[in-house]
C-alpha positions in Angstrom: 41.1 9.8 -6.3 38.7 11.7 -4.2 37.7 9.9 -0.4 34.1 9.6 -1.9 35.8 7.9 -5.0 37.8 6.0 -3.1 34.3 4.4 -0.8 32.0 3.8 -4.0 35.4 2.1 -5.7 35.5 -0.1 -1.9 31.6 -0.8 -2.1 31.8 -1.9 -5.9 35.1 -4.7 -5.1 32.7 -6.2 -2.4 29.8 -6.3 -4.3 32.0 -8.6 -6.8 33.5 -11.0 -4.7 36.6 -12.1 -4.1 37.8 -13.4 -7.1 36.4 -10.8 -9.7 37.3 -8.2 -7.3 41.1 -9.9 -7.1 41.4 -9.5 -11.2 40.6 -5.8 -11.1 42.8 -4.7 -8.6 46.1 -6.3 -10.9 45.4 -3.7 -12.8 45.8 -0.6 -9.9 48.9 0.9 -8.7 50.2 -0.2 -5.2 49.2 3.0 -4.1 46.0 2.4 -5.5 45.7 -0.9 -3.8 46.6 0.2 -0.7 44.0 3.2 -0.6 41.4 0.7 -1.7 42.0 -2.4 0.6 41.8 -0.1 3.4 38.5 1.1 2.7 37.3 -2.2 2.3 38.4 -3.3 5.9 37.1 -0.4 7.1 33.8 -0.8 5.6 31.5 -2.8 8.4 28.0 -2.7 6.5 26.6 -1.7 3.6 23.1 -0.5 3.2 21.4 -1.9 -0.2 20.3 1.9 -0.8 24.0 2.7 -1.4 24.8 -0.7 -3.3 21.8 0.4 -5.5 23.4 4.1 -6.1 27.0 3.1 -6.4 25.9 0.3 -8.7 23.9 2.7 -11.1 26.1 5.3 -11.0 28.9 2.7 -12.4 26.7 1.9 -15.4 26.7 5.5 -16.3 30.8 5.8 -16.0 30.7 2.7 -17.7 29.0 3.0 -20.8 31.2 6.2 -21.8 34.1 3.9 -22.0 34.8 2.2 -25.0 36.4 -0.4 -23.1 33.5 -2.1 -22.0 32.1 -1.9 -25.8 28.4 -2.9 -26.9 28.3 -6.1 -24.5 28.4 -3.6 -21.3 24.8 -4.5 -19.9 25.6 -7.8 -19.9 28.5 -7.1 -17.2 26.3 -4.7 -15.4 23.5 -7.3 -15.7 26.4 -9.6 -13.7 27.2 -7.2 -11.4 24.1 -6.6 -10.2 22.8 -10.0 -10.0 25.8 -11.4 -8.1 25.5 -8.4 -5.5 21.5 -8.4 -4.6 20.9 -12.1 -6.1 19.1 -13.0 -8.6 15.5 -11.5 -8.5 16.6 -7.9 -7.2 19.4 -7.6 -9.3 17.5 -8.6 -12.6 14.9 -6.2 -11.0 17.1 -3.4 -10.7 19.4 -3.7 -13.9 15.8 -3.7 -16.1 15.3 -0.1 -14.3 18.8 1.0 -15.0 19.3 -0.5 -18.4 17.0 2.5 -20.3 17.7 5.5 -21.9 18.2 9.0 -20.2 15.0 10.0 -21.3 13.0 7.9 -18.9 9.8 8.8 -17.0 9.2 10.6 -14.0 7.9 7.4 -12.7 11.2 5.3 -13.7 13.1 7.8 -11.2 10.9 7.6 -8.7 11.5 3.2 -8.3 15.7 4.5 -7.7 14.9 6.5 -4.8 14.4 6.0 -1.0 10.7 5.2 0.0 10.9 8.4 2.5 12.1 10.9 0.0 9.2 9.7 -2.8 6.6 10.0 0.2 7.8 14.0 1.0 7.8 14.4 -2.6 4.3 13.2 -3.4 2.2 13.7 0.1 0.8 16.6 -0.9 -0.2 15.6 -4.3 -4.1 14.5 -4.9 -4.7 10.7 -3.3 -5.4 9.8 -7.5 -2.2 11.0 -8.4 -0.1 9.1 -5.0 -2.5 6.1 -5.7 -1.4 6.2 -9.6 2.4 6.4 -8.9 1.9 3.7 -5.8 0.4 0.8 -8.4 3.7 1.8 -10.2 6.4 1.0 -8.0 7.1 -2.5 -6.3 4.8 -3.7 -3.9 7.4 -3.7 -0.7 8.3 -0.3 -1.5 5.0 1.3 -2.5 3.8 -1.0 1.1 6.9 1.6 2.9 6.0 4.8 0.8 2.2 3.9 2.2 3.6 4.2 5.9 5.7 7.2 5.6 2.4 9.0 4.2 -0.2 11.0 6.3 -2.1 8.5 8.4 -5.0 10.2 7.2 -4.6 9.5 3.5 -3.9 6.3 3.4 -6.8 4.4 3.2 -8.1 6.7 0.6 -5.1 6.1 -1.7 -5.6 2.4 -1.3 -9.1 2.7 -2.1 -8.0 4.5 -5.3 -6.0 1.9 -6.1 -8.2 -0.7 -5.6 -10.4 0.6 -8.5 -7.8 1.2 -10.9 -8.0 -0.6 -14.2 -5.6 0.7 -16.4 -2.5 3.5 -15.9 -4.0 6.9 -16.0 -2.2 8.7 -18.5 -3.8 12.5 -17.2 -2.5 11.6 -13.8 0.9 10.7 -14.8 1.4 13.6 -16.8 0.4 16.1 -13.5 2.9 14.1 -11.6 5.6 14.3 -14.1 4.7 18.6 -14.3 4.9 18.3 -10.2 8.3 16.3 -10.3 9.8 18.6 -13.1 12.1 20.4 -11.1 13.6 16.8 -9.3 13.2 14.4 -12.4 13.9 14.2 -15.8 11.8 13.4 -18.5 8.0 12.7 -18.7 7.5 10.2 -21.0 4.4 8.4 -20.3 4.6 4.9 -20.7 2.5 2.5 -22.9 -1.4 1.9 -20.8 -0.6 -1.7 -19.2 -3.5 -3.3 -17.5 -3.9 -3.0 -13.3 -5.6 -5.5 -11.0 -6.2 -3.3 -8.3 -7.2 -6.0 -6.0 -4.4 -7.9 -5.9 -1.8 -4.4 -6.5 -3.9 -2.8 -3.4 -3.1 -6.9 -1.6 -0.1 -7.2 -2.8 1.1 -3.8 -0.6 -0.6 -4.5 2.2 0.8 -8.1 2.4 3.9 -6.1 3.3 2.4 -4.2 6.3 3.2 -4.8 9.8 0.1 -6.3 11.3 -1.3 -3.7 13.5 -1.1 -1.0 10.5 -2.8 -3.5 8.1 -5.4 -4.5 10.7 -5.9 -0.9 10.9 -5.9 0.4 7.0 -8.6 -3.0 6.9 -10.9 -2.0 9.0 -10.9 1.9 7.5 -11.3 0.6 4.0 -14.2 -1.7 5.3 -15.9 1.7 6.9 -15.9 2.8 3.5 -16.9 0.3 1.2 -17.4 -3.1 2.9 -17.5 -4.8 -0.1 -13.9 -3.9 -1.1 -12.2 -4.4 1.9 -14.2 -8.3 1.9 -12.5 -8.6 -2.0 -8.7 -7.3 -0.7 -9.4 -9.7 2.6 -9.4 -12.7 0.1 -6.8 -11.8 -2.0 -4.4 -11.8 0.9 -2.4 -14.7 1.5 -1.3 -15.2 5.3 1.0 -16.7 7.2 -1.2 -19.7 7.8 -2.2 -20.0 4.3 0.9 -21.6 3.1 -0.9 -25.0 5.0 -3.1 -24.8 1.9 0.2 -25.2 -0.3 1.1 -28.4 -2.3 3.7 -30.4 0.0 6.5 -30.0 -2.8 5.9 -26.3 -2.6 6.6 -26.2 0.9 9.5 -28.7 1.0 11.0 -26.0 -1.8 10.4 -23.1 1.4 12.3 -24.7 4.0 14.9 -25.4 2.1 15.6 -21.0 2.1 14.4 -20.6 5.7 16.6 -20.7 9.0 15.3 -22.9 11.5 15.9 -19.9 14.3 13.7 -17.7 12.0 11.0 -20.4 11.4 10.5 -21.3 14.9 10.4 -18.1 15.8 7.0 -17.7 13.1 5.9 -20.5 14.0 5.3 -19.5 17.4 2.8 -17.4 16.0 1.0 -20.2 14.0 -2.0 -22.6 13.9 -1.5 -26.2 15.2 -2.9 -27.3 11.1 0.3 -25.1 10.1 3.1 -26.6 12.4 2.0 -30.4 11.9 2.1 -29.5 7.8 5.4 -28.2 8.3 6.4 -31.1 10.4 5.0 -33.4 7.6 7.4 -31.6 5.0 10.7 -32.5 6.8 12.7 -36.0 7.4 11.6 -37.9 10.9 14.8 -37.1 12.3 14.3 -32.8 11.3 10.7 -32.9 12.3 12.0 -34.3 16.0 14.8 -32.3 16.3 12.9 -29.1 15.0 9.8 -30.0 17.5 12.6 -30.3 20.6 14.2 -27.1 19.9 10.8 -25.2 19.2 9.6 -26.2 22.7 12.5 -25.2 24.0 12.5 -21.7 22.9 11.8 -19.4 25.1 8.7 -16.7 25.0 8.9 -14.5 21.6 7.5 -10.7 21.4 4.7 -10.4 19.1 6.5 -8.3 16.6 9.5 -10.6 16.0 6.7 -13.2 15.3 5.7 -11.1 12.9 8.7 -9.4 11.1 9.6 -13.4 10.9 6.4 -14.1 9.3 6.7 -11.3 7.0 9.9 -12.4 6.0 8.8 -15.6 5.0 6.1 -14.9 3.5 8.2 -12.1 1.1 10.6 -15.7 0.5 7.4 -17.1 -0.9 6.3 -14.0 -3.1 10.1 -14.4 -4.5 10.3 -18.4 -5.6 6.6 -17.6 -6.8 8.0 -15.1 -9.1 10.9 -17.2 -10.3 8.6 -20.1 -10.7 9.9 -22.1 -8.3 6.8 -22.7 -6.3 3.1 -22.3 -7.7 0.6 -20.1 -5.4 -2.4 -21.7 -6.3 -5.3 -23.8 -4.1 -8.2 -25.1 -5.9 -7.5 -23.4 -8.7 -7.5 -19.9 -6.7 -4.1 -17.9 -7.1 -2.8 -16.1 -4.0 -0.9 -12.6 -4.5 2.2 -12.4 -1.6 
């Protein structure tokens, strides 16, 4: 077994725990074994691009076997989910779980934001804005800041009218991309909101680029920028939430990391909060967020960010409801 072998076989056996991990290797050879439990020590951290890789390149050794027979995506499916959770697994083995013949678009959502931004930055702002409103919001939002500062806004503003999935555009792309990416299926049309995909991207922005990508759209057409301004759903917004909504939040968030937001906060948001936790929480929450000292401006808002992608997740698995007078916020 190969050294590279030998570190995706190390990053898989974490990614399954302990005991699942513990049943496969009474199958190796001590030698085997041995190899392999010292890679694992020796692995500190894992970055979830090489999960990803190491994960989808086992479903492709994996379905040659018959060993694993028909019911194979369901142990994948497993896999996956018990590695990145829940959401991002299910998200990832529905990308993975297709035929070889997949679009040019497909291949694009399994690479790294950076590498899909040098592929496509010199492609027409229609055709980066097309393959954008295709990909997940928090990585078309990181595609978006590894473009050309100069393009930006106008891909956003593309996306922003779109309607529907322009099959002309995704057929130049695929041509483009024929060298890197197989296939070029195009998909079946699917409606777009480009409101809320153009919100839903910038929601992931740090501040000071969306503050800036705001006020460049609202150069160019005022009334746009106004219709993506209320479709975004801010930190402070989650006071307008129903109190069992929020009770649900704090239940996923650290109090370090919501103190740290909170800094950051209106008074309207901390008192909610406060309402939303037991006397004896609220008091020892409110000493120990007085306590804390001065916080930088940007871990105030990588907090808030975080939080507020929390909230976009349990809204997605229905365990919270995004709505305020019968208004639905996109996270």
């Amino acid at each position: 077994m190969s050294e590279a072998s030998i570190q995706k076989a190390a990053i898989l056996m974490l990614a399954l725990g302990q005991n699942e991990a513990a049943e496969v290797l009474k199958y190796l050879e001590q030698h085997e074994v041995e190899k392999l439990g010292s890679a694992m020590s020796a692995m500190k951290s894992v970055s979830t691009e090489d999960l990803e890789h190491v994960l989808h390149d086992f479903h492709h050794d994996s379905i040659k076997q018959t060993l694993f027979g028909i019911d194979s995506e369901n142990y994948i499916r497993h896999v996956l989910t018990k590695a990145l959770g829940e959401d991002r697994g299910n998200n990832l083995v529905n990308r993975i779980m297709v035929t070889d013949d997949i679009s040019g678009i497909e291949r694009l959502k399994l690479m790294e934001s950076k590498a899909i931004a040098d592929l496509i930055s010199q492609e027409h702002p229609q055709i980066i804005a097309t393959i954008m409103v295709h990909l997940e919001p928090m990585q078309a939002s990181k595609v978006l800041i590894e473009l050309p500062e100069n393009i930006r806004a106008e891909v956003l503003l593309r996306i922003t009218k779109m309607d529907a999935a322009q099959p002309i555009a995704l057929n130049e792309l695929n041509d483009v991309l024929s060298q890197l990416l197989i296939g070029n299926e195009v998909r079946k049309l699917k409606p777009i909101d480009g409101i809320r995909s153009t919100a839903s991207i910038i929601n992931f922005l740090e501040n000071d680029i969306e503050s800036g990508l705001l006020s460049k759209l609202n150069e160019i057409d005022s009334e746009i920028a106004k219709k993506i301004k209320d479709r975004l759903f801010k930190f402070d917004d989650i006071v307008k939430l129903e109190n069992e909504d929020i009770q649900i939040i704090l239940r996923f968030i650290k109090p370090e990391a919501l103190i740290i937001a909170l800094k950051g906060s209106s008074e309207e948001l901390k008192e909610k909060i406060f309402t939303n936790m037991t006397k004896r929480a609220a008091d020892i929450f409110r000493e120990d967020f007085e306590a804390k000292a001065p916080v930088k401006l940007q871990d105030i808002d990588k907090q808030q960010k975080d939080i507020l992608q929390l909230i976009r997740r349990l809204d997605d698995e229905g365990q919270i409801n995004l709505r305020h007078d019968g208004e639905i916020y996109f996270v």
